[in-house]
N, CA, C, O and CB atoms as a CASP TS submission, in Angstrom:
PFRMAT TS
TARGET T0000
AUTHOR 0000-0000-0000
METHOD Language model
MODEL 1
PARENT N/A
ATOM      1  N   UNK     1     139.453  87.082-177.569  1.00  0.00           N
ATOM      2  CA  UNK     1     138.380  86.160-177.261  1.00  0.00           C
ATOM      3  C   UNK     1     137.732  86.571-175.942  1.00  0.00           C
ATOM      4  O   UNK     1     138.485  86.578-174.968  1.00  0.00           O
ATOM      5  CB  UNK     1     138.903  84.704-177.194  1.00  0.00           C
ATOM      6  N   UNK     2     136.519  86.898-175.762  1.00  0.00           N
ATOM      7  CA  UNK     2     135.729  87.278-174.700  1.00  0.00           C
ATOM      8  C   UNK     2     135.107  85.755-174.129  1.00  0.00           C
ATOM      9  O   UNK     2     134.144  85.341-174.774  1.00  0.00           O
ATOM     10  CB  UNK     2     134.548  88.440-175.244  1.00  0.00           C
ATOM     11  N   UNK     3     135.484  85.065-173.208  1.00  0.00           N
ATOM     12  CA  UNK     3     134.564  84.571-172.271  1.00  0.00           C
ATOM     13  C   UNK     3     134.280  84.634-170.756  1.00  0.00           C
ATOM     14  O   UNK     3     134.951  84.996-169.789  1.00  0.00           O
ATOM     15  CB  UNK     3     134.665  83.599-172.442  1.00  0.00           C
ATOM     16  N   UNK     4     132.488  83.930-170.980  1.00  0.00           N
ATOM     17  CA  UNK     4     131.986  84.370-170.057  1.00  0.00           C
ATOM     18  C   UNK     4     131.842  84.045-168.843  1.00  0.00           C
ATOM     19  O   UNK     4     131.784  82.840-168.601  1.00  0.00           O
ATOM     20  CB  UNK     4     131.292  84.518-170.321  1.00  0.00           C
ATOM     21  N   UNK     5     131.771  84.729-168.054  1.00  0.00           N
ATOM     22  CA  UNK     5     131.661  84.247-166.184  1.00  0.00           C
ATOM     23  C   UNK     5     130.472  83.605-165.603  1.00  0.00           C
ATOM     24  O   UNK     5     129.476  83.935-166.246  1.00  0.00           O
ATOM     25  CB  UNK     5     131.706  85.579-165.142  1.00  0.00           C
ATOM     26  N   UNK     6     130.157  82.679-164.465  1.00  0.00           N
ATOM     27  CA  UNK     6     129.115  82.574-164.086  1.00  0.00           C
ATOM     28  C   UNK     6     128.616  84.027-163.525  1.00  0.00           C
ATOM     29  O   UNK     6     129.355  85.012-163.514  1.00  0.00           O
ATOM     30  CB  UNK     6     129.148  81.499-163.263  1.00  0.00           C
ATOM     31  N   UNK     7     127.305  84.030-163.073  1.00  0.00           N
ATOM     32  CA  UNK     7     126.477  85.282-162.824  1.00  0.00           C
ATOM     33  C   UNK     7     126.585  85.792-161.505  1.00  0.00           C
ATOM     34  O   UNK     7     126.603  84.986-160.575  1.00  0.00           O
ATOM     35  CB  UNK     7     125.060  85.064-163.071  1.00  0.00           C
ATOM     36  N   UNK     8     126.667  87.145-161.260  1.00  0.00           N
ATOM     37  CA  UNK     8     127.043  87.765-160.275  1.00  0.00           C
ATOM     38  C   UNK     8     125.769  88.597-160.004  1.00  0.00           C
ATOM     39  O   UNK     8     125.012  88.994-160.889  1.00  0.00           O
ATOM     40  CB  UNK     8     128.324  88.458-160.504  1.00  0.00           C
ATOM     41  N   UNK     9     125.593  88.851-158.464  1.00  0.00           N
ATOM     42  CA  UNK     9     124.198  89.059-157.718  1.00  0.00           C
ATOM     43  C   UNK     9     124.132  90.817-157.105  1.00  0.00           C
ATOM     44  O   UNK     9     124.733  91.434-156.226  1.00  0.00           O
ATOM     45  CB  UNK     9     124.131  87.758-156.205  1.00  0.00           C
ATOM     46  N   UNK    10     123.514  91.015-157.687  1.00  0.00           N
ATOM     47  CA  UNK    10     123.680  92.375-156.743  1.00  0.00           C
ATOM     48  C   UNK    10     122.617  92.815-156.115  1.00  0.00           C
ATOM     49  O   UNK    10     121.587  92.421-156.662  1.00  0.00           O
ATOM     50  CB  UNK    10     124.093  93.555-157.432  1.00  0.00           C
ATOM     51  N   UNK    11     122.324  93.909-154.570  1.00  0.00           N
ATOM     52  CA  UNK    11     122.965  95.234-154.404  1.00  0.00           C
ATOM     53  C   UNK    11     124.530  94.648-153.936  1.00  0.00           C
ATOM     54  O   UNK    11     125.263  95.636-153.894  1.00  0.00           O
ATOM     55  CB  UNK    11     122.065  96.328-153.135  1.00  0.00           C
ATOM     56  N   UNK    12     125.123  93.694-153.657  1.00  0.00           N
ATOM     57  CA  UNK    12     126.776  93.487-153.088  1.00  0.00           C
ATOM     58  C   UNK    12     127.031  92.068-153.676  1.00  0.00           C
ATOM     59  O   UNK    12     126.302  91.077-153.645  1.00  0.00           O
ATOM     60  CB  UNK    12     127.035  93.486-151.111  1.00  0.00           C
ATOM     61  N   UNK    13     128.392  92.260-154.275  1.00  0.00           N
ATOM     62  CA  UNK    13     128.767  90.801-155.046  1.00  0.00           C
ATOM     63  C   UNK    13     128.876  89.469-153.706  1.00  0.00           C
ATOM     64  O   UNK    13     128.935  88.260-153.929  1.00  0.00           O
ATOM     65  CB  UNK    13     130.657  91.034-156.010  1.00  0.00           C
ATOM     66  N   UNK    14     128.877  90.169-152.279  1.00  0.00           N
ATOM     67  CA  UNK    14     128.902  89.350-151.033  1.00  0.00           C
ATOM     68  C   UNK    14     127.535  88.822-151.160  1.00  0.00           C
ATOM     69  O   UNK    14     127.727  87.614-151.296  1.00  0.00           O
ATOM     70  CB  UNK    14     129.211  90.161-149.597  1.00  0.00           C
ATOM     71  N   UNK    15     126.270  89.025-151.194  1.00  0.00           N
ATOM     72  CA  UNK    15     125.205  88.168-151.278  1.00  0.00           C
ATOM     73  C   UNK    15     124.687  87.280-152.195  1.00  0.00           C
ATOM     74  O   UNK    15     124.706  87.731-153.340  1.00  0.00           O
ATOM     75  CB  UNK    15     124.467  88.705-151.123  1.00  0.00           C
ATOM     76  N   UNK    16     124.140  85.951-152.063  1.00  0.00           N
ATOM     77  CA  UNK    16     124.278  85.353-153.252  1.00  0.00           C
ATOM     78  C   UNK    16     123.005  84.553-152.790  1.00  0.00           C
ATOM     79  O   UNK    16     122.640  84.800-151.641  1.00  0.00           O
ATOM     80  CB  UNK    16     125.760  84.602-153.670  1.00  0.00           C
ATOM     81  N   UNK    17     122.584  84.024-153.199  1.00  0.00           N
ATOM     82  CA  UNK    17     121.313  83.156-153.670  1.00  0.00           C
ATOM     83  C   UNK    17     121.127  82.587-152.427  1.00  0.00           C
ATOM     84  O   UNK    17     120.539  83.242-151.566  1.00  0.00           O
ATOM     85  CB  UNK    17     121.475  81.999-154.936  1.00  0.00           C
ATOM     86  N   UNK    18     121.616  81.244-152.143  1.00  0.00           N
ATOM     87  CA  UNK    18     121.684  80.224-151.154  1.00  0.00           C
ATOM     88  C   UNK    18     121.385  80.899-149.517  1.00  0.00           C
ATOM     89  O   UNK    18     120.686  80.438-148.615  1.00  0.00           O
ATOM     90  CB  UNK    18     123.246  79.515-151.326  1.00  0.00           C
ATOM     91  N   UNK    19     122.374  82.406-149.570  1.00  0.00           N
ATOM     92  CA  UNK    19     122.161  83.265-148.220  1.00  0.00           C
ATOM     93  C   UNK    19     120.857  83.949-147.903  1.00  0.00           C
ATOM     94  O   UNK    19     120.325  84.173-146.816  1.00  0.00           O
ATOM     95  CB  UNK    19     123.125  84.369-148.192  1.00  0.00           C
ATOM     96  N   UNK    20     120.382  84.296-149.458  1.00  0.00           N
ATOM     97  CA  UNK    20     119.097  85.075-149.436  1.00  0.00           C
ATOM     98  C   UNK    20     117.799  84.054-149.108  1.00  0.00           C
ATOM     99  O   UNK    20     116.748  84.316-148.524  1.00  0.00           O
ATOM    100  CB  UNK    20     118.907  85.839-150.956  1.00  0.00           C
ATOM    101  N   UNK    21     118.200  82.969-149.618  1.00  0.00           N
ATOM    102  CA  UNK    21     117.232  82.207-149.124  1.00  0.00           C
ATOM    103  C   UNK    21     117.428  81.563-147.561  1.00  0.00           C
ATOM    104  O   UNK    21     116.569  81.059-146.837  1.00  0.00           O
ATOM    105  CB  UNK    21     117.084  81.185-150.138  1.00  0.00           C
ATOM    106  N   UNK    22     118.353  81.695-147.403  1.00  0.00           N
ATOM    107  CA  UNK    22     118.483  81.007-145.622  1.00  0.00           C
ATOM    108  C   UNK    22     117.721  82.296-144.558  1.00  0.00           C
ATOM    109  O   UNK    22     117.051  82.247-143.527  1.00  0.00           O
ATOM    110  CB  UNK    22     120.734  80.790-144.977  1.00  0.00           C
ATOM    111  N   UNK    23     118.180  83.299-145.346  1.00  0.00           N
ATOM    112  CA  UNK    23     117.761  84.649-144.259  1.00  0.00           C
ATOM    113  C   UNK    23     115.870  84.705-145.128  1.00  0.00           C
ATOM    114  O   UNK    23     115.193  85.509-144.488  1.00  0.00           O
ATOM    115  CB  UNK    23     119.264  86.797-144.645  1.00  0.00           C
ATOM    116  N   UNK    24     115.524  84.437-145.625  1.00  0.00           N
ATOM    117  CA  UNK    24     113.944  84.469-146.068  1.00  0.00           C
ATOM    118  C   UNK    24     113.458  83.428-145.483  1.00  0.00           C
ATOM    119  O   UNK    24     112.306  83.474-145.052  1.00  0.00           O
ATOM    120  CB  UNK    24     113.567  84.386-147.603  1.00  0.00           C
ATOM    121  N   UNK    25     114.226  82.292-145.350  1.00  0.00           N
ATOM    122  CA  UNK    25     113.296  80.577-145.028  1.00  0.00           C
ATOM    123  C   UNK    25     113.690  81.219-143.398  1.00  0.00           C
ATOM    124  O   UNK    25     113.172  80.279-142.795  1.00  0.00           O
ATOM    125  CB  UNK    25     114.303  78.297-145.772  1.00  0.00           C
ATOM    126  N   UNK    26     114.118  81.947-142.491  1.00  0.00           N
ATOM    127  CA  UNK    26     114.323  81.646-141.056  1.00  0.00           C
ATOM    128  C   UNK    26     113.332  82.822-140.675  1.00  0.00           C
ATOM    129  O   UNK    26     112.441  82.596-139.856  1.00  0.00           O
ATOM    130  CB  UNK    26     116.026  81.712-140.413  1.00  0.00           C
ATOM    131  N   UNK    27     113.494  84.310-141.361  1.00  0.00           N
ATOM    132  CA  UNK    27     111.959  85.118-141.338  1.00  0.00           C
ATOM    133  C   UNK    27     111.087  84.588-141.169  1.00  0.00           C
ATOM    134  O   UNK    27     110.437  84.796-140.144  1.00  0.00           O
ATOM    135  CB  UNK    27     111.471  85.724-142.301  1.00  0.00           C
ATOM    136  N   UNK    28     110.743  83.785-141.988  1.00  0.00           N
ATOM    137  CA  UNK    28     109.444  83.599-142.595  1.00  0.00           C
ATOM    138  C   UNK    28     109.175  82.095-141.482  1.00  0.00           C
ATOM    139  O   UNK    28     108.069  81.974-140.957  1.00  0.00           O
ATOM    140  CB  UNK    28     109.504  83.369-144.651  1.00  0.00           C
ATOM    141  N   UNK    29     110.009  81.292-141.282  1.00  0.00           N
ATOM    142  CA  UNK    29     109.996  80.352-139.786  1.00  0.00           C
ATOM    143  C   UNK    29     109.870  78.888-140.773  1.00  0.00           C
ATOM    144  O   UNK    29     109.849  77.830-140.145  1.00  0.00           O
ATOM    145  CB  UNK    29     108.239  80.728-138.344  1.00  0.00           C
ATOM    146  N   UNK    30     109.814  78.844-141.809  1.00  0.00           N
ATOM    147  CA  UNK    30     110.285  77.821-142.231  1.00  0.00           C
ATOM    148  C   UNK    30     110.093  77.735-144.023  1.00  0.00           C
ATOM    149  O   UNK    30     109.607  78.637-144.705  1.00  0.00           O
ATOM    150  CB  UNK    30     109.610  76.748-141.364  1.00  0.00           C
ATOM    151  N   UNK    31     110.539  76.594-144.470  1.00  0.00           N
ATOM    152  CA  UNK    31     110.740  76.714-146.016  1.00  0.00           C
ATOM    153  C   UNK    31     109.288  77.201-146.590  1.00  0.00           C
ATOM    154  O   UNK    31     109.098  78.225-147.245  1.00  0.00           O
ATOM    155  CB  UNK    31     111.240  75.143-146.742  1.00  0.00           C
ATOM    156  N   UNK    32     108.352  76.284-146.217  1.00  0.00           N
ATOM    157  CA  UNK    32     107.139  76.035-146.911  1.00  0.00           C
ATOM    158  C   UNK    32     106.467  77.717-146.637  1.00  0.00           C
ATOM    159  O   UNK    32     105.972  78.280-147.613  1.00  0.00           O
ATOM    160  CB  UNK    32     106.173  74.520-146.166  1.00  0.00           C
ATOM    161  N   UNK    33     106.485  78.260-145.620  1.00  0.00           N
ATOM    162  CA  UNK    33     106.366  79.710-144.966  1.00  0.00           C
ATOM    163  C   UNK    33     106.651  80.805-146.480  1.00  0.00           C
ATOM    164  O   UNK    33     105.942  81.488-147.219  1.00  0.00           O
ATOM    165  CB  UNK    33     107.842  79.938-143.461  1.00  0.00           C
ATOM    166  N   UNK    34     108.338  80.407-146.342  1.00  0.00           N
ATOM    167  CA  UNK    34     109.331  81.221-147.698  1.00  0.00           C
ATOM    168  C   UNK    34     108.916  81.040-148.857  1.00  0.00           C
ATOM    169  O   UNK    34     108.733  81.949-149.667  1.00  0.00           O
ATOM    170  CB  UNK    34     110.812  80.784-147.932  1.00  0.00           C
ATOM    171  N   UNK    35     108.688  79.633-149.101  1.00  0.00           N
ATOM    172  CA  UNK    35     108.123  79.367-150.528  1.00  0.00           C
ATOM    173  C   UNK    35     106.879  80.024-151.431  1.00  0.00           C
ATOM    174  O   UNK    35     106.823  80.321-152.624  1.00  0.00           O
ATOM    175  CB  UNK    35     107.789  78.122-150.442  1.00  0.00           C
ATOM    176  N   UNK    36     105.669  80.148-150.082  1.00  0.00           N
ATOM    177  CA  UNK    36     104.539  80.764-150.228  1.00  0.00           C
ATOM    178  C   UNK    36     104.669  82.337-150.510  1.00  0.00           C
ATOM    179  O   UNK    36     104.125  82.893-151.464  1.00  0.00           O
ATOM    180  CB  UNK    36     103.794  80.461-149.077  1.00  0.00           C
ATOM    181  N   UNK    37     105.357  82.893-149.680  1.00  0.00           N
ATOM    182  CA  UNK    37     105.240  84.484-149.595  1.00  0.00           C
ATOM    183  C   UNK    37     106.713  84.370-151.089  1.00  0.00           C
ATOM    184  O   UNK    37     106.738  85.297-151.898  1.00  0.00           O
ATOM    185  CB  UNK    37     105.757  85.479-147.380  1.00  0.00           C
ATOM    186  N   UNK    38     107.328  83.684-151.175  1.00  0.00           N
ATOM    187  CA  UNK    38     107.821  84.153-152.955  1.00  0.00           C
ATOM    188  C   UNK    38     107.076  83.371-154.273  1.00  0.00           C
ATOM    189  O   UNK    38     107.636  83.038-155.317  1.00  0.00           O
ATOM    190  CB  UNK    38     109.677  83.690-153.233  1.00  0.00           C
ATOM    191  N   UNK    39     106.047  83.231-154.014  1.00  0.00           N
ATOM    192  CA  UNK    39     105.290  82.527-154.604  1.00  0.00           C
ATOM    193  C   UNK    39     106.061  81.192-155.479  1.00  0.00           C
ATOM    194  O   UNK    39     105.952  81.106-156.702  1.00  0.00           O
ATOM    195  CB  UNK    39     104.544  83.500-155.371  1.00  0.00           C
ATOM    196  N   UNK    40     106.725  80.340-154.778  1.00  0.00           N
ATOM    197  CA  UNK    40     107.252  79.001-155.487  1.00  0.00           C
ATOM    198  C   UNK    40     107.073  78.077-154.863  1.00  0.00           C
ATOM    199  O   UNK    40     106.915  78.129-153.643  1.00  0.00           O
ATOM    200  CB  UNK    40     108.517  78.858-155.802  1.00  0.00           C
ATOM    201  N   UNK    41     107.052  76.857-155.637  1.00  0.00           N
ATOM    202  CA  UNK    41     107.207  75.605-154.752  1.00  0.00           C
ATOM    203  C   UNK    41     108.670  75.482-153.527  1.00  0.00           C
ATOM    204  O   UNK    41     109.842  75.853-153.475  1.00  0.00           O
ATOM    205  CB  UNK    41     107.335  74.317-155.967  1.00  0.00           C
ATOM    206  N   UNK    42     108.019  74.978-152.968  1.00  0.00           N
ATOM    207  CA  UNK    42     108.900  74.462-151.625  1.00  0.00           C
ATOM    208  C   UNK    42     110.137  73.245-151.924  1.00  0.00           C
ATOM    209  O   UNK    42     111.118  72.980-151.229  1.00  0.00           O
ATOM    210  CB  UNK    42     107.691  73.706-150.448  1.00  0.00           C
ATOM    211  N   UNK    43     109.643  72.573-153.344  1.00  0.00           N
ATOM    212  CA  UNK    43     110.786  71.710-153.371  1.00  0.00           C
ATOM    213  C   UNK    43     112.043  72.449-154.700  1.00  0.00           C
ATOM    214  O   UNK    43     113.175  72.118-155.049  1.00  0.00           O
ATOM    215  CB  UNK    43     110.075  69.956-153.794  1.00  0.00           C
ATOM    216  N   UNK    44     110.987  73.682-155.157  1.00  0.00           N
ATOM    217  CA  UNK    44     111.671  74.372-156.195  1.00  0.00           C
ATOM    218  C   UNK    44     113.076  75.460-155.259  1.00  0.00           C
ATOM    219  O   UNK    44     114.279  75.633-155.455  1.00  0.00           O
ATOM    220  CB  UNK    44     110.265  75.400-157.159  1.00  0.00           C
ATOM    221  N   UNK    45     112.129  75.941-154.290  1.00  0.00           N
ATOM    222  CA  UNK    45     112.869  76.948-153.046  1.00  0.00           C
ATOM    223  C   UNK    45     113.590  76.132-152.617  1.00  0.00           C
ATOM    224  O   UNK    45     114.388  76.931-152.127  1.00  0.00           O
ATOM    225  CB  UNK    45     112.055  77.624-151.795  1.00  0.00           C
ATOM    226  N   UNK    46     114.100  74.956-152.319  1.00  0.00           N
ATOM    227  CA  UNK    46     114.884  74.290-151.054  1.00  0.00           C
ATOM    228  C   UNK    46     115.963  73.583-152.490  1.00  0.00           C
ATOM    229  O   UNK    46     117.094  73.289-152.104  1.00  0.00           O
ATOM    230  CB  UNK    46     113.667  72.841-149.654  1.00  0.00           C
ATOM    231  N   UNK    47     115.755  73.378-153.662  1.00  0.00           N
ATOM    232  CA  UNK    47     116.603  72.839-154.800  1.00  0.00           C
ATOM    233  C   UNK    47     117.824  74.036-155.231  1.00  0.00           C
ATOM    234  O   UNK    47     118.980  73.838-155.603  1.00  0.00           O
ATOM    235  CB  UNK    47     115.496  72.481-156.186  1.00  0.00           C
ATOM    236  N   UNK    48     117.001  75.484-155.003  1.00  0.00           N
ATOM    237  CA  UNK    48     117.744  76.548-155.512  1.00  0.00           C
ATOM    238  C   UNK    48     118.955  76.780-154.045  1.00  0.00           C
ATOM    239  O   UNK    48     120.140  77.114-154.034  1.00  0.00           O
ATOM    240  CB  UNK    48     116.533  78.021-155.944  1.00  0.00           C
ATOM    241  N   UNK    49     118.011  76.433-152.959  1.00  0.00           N
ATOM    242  CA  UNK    49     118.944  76.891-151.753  1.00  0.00           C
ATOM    243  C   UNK    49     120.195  76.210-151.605  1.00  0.00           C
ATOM    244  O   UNK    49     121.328  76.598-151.323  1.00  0.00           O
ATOM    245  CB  UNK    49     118.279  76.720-150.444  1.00  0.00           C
ATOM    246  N   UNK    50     119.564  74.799-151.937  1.00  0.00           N
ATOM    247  CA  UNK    50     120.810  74.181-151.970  1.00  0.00           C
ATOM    248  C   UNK    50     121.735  73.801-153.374  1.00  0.00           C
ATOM    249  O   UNK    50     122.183  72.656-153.422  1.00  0.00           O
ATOM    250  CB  UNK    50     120.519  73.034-151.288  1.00  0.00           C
ATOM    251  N   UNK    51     121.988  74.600-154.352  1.00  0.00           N
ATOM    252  CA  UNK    51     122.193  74.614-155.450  1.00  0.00           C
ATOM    253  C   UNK    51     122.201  73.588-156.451  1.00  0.00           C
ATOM    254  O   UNK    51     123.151  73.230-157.148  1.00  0.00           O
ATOM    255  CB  UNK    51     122.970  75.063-155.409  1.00  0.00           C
ATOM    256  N   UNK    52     121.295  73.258-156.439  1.00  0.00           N
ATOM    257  CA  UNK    52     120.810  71.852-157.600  1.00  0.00           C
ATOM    258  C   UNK    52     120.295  72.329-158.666  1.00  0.00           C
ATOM    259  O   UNK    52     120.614  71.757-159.708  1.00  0.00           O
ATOM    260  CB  UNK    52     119.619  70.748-157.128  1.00  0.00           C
ATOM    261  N   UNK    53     119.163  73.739-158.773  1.00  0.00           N
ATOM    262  CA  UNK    53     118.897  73.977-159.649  1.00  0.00           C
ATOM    263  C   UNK    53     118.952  75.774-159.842  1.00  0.00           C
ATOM    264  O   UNK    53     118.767  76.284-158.737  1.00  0.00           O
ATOM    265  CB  UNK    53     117.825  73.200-159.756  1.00  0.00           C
ATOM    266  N   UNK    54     119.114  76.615-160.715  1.00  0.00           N
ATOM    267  CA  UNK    54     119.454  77.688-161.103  1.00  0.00           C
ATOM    268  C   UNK    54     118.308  78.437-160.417  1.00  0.00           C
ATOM    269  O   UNK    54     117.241  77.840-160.276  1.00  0.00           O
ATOM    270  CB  UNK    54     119.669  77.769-162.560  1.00  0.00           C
ATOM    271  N   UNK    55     118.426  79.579-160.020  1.00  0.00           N
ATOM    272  CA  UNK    55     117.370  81.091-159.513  1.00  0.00           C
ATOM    273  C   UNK    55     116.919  81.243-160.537  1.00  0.00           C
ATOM    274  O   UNK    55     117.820  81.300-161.374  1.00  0.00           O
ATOM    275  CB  UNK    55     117.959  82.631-158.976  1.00  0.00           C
ATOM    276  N   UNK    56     115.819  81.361-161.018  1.00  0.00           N
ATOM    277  CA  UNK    56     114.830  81.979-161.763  1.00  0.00           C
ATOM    278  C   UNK    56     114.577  83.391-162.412  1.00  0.00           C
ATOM    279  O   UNK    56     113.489  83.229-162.963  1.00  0.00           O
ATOM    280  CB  UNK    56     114.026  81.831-161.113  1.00  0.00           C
ATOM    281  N   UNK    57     114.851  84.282-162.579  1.00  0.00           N
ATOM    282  CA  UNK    57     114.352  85.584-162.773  1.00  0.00           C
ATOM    283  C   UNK    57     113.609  86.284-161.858  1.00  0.00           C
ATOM    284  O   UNK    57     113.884  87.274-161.179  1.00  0.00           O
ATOM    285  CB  UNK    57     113.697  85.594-163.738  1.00  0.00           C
ATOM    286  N   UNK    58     112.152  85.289-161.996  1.00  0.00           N
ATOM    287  CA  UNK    58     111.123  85.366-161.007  1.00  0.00           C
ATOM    288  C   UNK    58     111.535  85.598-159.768  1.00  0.00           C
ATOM    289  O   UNK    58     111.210  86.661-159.239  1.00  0.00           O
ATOM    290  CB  UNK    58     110.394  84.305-160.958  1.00  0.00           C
ATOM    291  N   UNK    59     112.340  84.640-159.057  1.00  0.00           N
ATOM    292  CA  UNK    59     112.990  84.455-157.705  1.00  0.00           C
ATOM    293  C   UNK    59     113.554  85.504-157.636  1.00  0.00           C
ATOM    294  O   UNK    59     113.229  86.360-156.813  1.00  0.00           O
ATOM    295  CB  UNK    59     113.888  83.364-157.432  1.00  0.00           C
ATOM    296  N   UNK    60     114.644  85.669-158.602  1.00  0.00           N
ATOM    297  CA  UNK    60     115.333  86.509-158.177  1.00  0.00           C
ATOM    298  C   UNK    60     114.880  87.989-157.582  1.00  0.00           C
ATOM    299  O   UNK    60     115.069  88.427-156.447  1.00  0.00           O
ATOM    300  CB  UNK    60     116.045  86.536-159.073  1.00  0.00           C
ATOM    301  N   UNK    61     114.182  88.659-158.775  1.00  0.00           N
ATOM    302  CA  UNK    61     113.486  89.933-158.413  1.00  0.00           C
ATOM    303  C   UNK    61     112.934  89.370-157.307  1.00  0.00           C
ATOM    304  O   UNK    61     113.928  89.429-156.583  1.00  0.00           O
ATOM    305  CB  UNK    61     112.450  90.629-159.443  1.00  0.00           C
ATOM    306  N   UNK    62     112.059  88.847-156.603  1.00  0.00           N
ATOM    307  CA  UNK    62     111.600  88.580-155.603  1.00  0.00           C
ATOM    308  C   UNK    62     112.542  88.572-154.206  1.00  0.00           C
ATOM    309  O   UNK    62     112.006  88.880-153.141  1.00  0.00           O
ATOM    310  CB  UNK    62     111.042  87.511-155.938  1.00  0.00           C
ATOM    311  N   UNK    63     113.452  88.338-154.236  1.00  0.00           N
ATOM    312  CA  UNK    63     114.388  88.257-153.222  1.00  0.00           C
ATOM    313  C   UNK    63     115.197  89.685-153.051  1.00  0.00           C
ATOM    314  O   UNK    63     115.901  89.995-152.090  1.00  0.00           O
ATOM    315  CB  UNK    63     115.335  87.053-153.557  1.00  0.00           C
ATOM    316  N   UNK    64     114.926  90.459-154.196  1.00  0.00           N
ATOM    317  CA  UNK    64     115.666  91.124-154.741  1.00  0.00           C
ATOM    318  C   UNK    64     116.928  91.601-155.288  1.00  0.00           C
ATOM    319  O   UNK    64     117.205  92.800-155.266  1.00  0.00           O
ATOM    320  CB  UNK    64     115.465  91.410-154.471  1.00  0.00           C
ATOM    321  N   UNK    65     117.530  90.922-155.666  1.00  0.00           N
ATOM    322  CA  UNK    65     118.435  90.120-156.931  1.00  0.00           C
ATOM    323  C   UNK    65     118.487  90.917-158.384  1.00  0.00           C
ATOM    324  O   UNK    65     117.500  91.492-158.842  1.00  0.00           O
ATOM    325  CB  UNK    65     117.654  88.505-157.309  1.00  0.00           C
ATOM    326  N   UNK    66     119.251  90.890-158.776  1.00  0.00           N
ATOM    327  CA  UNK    66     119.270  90.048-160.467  1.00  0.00           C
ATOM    328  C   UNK    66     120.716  89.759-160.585  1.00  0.00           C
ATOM    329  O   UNK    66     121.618  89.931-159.765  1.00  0.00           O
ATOM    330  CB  UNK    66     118.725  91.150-162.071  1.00  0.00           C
ATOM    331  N   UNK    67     120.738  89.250-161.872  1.00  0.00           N
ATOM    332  CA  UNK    67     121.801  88.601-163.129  1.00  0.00           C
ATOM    333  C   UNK    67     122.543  89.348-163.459  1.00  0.00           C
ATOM    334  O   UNK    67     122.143  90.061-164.380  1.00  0.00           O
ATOM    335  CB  UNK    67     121.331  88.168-164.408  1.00  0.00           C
ATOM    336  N   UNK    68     123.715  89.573-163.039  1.00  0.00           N
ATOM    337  CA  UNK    68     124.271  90.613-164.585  1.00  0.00           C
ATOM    338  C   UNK    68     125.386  89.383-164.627  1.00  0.00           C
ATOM    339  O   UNK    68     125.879  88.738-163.703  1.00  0.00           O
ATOM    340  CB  UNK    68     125.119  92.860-164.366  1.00  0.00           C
ATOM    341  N   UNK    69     125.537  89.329-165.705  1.00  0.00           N
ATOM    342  CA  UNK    69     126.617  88.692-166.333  1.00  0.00           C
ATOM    343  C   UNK    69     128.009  89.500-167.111  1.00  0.00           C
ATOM    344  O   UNK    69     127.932  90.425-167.920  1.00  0.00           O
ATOM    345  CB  UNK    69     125.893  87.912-167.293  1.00  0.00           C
ATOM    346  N   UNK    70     129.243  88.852-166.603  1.00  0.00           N
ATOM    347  CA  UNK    70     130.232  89.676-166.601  1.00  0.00           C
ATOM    348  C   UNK    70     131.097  89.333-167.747  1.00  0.00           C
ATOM    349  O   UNK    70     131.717  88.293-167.522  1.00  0.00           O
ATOM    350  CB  UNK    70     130.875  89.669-165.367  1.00  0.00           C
ATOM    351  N   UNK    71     131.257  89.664-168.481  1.00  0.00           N
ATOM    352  CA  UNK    71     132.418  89.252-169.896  1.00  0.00           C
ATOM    353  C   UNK    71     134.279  90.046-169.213  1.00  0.00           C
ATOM    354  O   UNK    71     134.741  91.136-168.876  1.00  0.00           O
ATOM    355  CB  UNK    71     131.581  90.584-172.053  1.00  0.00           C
ATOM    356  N   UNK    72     134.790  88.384-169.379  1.00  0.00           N
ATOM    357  CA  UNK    72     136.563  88.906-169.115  1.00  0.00           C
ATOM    358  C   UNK    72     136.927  88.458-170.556  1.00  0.00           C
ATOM    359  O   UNK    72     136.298  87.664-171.255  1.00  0.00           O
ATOM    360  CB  UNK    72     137.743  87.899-167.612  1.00  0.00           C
ATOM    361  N   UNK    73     137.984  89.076-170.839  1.00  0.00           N
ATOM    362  CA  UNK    73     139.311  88.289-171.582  1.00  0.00           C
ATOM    363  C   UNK    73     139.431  87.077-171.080  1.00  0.00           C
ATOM    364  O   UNK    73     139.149  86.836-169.906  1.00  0.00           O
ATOM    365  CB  UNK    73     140.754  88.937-171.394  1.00  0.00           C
ATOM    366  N   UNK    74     139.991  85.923-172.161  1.00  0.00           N
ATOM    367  CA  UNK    74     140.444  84.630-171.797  1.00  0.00           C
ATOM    368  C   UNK    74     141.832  84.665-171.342  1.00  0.00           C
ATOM    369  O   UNK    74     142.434  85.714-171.570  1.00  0.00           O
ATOM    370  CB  UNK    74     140.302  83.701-172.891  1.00  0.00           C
ATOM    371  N   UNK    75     142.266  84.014-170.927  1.00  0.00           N
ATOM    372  CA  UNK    75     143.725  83.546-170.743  1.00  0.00           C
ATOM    373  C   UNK    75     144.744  83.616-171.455  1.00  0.00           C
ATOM    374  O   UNK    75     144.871  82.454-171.842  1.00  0.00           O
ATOM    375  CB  UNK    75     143.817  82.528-170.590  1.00  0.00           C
ATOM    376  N   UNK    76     145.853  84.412-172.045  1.00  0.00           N
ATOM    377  CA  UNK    76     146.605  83.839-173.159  1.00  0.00           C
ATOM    378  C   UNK    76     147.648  83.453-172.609  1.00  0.00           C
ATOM    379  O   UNK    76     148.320  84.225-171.925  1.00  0.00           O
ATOM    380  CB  UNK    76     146.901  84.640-174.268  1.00  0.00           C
ATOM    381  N   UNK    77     148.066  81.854-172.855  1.00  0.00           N
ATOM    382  CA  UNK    77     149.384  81.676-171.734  1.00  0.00           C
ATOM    383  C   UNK    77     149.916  80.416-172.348  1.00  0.00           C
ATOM    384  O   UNK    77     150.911  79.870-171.871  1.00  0.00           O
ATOM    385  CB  UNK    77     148.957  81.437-169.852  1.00  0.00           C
TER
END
């Protein structure tokens, strides 16, 4: 039985969403700043930062990101 993992971020499995956006929203000098130059809403950017709602595709490449999703073995025990 193959199941699946939540999604893992790369160029380093150490960076992850929430960081990429703290280091873009403090560049850029504030959310609404970040939101604009990744072309999203500000309440969409500050929902993802603080994990309420999922990264986008869009976002992601933008931050420069993606998805890969990892398949383990289940547990047999």
């Amino acid at each position: 039985m193959i199941t699946l993992t939540g999604p893992r971020l790369t160029p380093a499995p150490s960076v992850d969403v929430p960081d990429a956006l703290r280091a873009r929203i403090e560049d850029a000098g504030s959310a609404a700043a970040a939101a604009r130059a990744l072309s999203v809403s500000t309440s969409y950017l500050l929902d993802v930062r603080h994990g309420r709602r999922p990264a986008s595709a869009r976002l992601l490449e933008a931050l420069g990101l993606e998805r890969v999703v990892v398949a383990r073995e289940a547990d047999r025990g």
